[in-house]
FIBADO-670911 format. One record per residue: residue number from 1; x, y, z of N, C-alpha, C in turn; chain. Coordinates in Angstrom, 1 decimal. Example, Ala and Ser with C-alpha at 12.3 -4.5 7.8 and 13.67 -1.06 7.14 Angstrom:
<rs>
  kolnu     nxx     nyy     nzz    caxx    cayy    cazz     cxx     cyy     czz  finu
      1    13.2    -5.7     7.8    12.3    -4.5     7.8    13.2    -3.3     7.8     A
      2    12.8    -2.2     7.1    13.7    -1.1     7.1    12.9     0.0     7.9     A
</rs>
This chain:
<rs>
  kolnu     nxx     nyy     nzz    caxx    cayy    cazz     cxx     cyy     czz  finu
      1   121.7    -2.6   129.4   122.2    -1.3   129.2   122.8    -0.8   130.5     A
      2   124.0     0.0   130.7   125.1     0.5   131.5   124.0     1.9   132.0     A
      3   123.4     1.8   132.7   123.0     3.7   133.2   124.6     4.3   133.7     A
      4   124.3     5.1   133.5   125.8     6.2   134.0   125.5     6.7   135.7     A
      5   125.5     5.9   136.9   125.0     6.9   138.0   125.4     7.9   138.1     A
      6   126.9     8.4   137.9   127.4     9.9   138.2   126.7    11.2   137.4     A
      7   125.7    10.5   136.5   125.0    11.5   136.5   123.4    11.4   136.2     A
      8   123.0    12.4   136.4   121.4    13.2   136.6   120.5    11.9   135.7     A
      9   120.8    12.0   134.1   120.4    11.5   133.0   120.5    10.2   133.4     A
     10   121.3     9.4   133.9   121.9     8.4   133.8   121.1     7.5   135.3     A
     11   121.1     8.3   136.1   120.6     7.9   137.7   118.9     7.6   136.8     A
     12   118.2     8.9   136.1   116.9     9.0   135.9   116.4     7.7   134.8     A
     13   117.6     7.1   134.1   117.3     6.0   133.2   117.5     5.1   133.9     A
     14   117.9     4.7   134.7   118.1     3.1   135.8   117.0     3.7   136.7     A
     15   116.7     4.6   137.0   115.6     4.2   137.8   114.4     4.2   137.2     A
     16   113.9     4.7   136.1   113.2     4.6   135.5   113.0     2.6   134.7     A
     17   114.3     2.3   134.4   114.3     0.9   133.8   114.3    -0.2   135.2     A
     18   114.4     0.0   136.6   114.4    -1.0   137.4   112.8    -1.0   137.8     A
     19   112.3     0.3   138.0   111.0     0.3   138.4   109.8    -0.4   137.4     A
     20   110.5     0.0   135.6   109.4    -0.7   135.0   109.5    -2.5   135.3     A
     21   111.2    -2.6   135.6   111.0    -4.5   136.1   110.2    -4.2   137.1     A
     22   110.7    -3.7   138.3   109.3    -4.1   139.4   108.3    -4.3   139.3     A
     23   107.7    -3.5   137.9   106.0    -3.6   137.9   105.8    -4.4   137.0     A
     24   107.2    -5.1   135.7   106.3    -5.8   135.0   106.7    -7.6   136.0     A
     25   107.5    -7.4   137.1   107.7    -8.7   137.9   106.3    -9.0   138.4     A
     26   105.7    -7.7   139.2   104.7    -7.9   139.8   103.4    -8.3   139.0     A
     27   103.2    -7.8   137.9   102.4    -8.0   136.9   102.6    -9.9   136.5     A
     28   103.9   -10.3   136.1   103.7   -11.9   136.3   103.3   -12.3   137.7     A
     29   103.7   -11.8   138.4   103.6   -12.3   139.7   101.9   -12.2   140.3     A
     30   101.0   -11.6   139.6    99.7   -11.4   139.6    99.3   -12.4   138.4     A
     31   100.1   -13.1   137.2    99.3   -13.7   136.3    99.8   -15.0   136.8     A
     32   100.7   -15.5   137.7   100.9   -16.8   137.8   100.1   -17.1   139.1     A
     33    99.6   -15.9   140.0    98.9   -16.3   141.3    99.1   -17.3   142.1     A
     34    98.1   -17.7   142.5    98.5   -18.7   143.7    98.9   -20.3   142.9     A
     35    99.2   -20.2   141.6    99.3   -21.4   141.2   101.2   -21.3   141.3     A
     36   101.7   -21.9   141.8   103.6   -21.6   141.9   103.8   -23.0   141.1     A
     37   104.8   -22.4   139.8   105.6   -22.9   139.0   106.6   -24.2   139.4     A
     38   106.4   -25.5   138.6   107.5   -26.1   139.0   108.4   -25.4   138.5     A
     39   109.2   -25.0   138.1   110.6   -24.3   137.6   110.6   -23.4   138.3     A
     40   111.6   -23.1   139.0   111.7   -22.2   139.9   111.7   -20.6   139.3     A
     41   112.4   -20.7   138.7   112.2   -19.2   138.0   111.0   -18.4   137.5     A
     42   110.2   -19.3   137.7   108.9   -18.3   137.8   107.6   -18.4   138.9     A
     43   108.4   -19.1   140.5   108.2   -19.1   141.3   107.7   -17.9   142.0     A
     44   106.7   -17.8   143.1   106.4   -16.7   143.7   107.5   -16.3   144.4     A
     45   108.6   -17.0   144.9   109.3   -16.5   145.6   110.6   -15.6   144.9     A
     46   110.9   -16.5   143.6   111.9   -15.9   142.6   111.4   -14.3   142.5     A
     47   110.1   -14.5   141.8   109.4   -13.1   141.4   109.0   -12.6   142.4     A
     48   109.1   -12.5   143.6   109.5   -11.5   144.8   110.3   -10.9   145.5     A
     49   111.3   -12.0   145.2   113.1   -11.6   145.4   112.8   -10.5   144.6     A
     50   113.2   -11.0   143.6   113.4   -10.1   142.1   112.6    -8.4   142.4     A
     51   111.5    -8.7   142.1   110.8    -7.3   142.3   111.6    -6.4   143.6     A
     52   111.5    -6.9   144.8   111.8    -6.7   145.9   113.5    -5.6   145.6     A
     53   114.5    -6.7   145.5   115.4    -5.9   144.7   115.5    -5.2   143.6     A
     54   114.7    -5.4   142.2   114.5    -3.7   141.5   114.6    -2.9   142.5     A
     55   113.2    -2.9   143.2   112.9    -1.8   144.2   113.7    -1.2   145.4     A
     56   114.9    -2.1   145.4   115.3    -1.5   146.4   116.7    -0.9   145.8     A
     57   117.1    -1.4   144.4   117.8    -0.6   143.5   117.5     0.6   142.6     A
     58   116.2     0.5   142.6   115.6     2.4   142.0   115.7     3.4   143.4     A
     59   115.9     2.7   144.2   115.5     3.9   145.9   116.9     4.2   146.2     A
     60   117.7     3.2   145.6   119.3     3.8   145.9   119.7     4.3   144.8     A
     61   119.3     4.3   143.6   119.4     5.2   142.7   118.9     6.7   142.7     A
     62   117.2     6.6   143.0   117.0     7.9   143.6   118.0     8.6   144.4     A
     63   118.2     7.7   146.0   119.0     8.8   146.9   120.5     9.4   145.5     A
     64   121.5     8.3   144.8   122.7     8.4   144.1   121.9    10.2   143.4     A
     65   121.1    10.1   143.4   121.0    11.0   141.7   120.8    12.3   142.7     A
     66   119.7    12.2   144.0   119.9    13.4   144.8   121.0    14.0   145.8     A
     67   122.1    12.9   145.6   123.1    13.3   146.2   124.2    13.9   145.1     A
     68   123.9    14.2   143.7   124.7    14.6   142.6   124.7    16.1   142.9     A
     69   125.8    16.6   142.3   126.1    18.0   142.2   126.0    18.8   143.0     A
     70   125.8    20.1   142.8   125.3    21.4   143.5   126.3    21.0   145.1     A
     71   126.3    22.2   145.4   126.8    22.2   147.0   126.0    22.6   148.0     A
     72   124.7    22.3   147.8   123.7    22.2   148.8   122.7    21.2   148.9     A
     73   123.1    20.5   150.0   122.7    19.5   150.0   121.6    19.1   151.3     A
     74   120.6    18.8   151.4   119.7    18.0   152.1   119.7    16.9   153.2     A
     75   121.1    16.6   153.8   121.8    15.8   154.3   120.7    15.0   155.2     A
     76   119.8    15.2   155.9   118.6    14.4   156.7   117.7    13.8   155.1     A
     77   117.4    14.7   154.4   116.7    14.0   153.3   117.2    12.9   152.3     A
     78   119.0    13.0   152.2   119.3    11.9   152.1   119.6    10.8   153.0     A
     79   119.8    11.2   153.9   120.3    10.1   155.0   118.5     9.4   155.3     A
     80   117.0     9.8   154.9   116.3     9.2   154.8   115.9     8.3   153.6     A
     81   116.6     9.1   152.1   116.4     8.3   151.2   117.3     6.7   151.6     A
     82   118.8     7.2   151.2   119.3     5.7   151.6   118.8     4.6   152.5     A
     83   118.1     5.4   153.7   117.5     4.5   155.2   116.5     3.8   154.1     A
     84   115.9     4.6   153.4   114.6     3.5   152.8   115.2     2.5   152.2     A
     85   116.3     2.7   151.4   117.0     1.5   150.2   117.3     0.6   151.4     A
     86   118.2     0.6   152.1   118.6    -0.2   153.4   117.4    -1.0   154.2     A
     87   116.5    -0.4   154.0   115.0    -1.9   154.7   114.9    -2.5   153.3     A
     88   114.5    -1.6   152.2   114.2    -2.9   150.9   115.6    -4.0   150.7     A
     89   116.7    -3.8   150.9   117.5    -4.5   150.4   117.3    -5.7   152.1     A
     90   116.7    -5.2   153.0   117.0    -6.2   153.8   115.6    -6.8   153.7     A
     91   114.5    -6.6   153.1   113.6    -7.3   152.7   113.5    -8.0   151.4     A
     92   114.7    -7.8   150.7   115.3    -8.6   149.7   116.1    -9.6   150.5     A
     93   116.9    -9.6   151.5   117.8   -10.4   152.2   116.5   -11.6   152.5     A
     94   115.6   -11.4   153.0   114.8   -11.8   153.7   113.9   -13.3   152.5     A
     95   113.9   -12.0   151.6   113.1   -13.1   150.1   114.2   -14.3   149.6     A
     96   115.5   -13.8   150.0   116.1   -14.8   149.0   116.8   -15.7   149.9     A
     97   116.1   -15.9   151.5   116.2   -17.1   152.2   115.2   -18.1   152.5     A
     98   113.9   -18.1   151.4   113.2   -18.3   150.7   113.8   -20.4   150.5     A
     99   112.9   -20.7   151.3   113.2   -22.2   151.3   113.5   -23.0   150.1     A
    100   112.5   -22.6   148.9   112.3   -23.1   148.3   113.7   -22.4   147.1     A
    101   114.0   -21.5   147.2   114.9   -20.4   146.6   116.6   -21.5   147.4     A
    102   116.6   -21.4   148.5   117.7   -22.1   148.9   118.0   -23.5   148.5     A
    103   116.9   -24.2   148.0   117.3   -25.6   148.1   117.1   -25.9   146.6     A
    104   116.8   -24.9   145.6   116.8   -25.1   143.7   117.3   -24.1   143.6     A
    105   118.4   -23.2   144.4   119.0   -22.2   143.3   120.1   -21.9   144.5     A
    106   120.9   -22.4   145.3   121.3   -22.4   146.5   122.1   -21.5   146.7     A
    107   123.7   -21.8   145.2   124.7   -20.7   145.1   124.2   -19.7   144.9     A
    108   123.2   -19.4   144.0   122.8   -18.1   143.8   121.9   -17.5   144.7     A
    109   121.0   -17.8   145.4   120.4   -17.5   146.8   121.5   -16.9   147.5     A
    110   122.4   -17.4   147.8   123.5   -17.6   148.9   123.8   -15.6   148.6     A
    111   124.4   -15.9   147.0   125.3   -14.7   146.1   124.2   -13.4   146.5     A
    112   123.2   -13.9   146.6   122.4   -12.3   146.5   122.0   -12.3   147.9     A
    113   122.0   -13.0   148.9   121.4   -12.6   149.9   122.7   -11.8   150.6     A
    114   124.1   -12.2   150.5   125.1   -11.7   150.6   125.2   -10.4   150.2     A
    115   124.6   -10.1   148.7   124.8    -8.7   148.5   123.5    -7.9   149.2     A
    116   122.3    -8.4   148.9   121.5    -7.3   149.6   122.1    -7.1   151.4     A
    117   122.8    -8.0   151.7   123.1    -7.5   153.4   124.7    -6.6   153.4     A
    118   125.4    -6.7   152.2   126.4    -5.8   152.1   125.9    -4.4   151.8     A
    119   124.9    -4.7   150.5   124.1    -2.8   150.6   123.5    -2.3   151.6     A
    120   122.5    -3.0   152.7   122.2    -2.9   153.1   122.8    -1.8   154.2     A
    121   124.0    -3.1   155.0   125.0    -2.4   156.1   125.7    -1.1   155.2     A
    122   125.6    -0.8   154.1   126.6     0.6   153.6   125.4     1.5   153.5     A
    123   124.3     1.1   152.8   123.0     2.3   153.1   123.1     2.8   154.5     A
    124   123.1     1.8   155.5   122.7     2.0   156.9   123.9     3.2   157.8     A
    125   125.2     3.0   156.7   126.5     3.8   157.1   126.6     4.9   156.2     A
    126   125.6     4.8   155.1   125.9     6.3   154.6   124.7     7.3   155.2     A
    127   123.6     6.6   155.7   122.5     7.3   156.4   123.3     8.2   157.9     A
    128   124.0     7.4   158.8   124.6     7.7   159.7   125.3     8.9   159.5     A
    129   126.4     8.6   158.4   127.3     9.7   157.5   126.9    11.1   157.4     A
    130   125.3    11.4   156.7   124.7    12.1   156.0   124.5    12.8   157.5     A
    131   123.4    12.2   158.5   123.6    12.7   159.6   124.4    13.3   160.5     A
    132   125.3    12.7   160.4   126.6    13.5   160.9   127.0    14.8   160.4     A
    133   126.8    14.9   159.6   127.0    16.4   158.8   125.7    17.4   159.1     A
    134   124.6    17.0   159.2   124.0    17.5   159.9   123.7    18.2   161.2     A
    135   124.3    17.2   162.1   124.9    17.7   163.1   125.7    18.7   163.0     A
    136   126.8    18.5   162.1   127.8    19.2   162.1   127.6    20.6   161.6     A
    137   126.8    20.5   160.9   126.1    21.8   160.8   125.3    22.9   161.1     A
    138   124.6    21.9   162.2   123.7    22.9   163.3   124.7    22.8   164.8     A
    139   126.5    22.6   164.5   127.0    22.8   165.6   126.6    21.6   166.9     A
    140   126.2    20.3   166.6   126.1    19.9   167.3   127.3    18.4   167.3     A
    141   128.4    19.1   167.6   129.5    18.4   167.6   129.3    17.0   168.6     A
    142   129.1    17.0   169.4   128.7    15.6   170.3   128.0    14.5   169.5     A
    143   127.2    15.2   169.0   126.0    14.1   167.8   126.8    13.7   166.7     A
    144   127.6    14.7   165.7   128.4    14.7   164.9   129.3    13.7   164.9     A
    145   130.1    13.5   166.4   130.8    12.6   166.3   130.3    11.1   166.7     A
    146   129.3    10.8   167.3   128.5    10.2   168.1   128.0     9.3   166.4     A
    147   127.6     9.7   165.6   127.0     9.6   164.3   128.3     9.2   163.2     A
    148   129.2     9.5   163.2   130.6     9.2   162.4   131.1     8.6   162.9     A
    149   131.1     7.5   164.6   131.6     6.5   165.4   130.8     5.7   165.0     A
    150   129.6     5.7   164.3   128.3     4.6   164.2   128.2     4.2   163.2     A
    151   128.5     5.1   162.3   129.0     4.9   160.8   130.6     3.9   160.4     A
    152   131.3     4.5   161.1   132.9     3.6   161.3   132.6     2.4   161.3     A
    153   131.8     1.8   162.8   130.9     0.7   163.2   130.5    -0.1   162.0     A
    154   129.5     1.0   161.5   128.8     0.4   160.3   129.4    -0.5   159.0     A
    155   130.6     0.5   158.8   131.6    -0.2   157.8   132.0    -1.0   158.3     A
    156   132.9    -1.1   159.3   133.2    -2.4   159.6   132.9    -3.4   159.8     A
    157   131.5    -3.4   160.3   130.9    -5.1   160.6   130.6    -5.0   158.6     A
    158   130.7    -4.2   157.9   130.3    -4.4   156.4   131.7    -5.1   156.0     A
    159   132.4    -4.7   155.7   133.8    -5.2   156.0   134.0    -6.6   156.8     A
    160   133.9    -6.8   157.9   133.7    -7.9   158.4   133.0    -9.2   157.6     A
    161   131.7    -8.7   157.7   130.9    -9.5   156.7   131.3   -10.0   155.2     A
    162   131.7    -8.5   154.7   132.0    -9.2   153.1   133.2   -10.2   153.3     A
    163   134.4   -10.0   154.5   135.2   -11.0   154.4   135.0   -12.4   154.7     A
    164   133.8   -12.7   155.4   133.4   -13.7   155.9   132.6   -14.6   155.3     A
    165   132.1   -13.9   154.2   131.5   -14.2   153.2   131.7   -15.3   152.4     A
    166   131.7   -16.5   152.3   132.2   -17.6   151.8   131.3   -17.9   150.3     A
    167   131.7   -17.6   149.4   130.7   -17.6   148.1   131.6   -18.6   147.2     A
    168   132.2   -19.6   147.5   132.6   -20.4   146.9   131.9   -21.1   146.0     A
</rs>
């Protein structure tokens, strides 16, 4: 099923449906224990990737749904929601370099560890973003711009990276 992020209803059903994966991943991942699957896909590491990204896709869903509407906005509250998505997606990067993940599932290891470090670097530039406006709003123009130079930064090594990105 397609959740709709642009809006309220739509952010509240993808995060609601990523989080019940999380817990029913973790839940296999408690019934297979220390015994690890030949088949990789029901591997401790598969089922920690996995979980690991639900989780770090309901937390960017959260921040999406509290950055909807209204013209008052929270701008440090979201620039810490996204900051949280941006560690989970890089502790997703981290799971799906998973030895055992690279060497039985390699293209696809490759495919996701690529995207959790592309969300990652754009969380990390919309956090910067959000802050800047903050500044900009308590008048502290030096920070403002200091914060929107870091963010620029940010896209571009994101930019850089997605080009370099070889997913052949």
């Amino acid at each position: 099923t397609q959740a709709d992020l642009t809006t309220k209803d739509g952010c509240k059903m993808a995060i609601s449906l990523l989080q019940s994966s999380a817990s029913l991943l973790t839940t296999l991942q408690e019934l297979v224990g220390a015994q690890d699957y030949t088949t990789v896909d029901c591997s401790i590491a598969m089922l920690q990737f996995w979980t690991t990204l639900c989780k770090a896709q309901a937390q960017y869903c959260i921040y999406k749904m509290a950055n909807l509407g209204g013209t008052t906005r929270q701008h440090t509250t979201l620039a810490y929601l996204v900051q949280a998505a941006a560690g989970l997606y890089n502790d997703a990067l981290s799971l799906a370099q998973d030895p055992r993940l690279q060497s039985e599932v390699p293209k696809q290891a490759q495919e996701w560890a690529t995207h959790c470090k592309a969300q990652s670097l754009t969380c990390q530039a919309r956090a910067s973003f959000h802050l800047s406006i903050d500044h900009r709003l308590q008048k502290e123009h030096g920070s403002e711009l200091a914060r929107l130079a870091q963010c620029v930064t940010q896209l571009k090594e994101c930019m850089e990276f997605c080009k370099s990105a070889s997913l052949d």
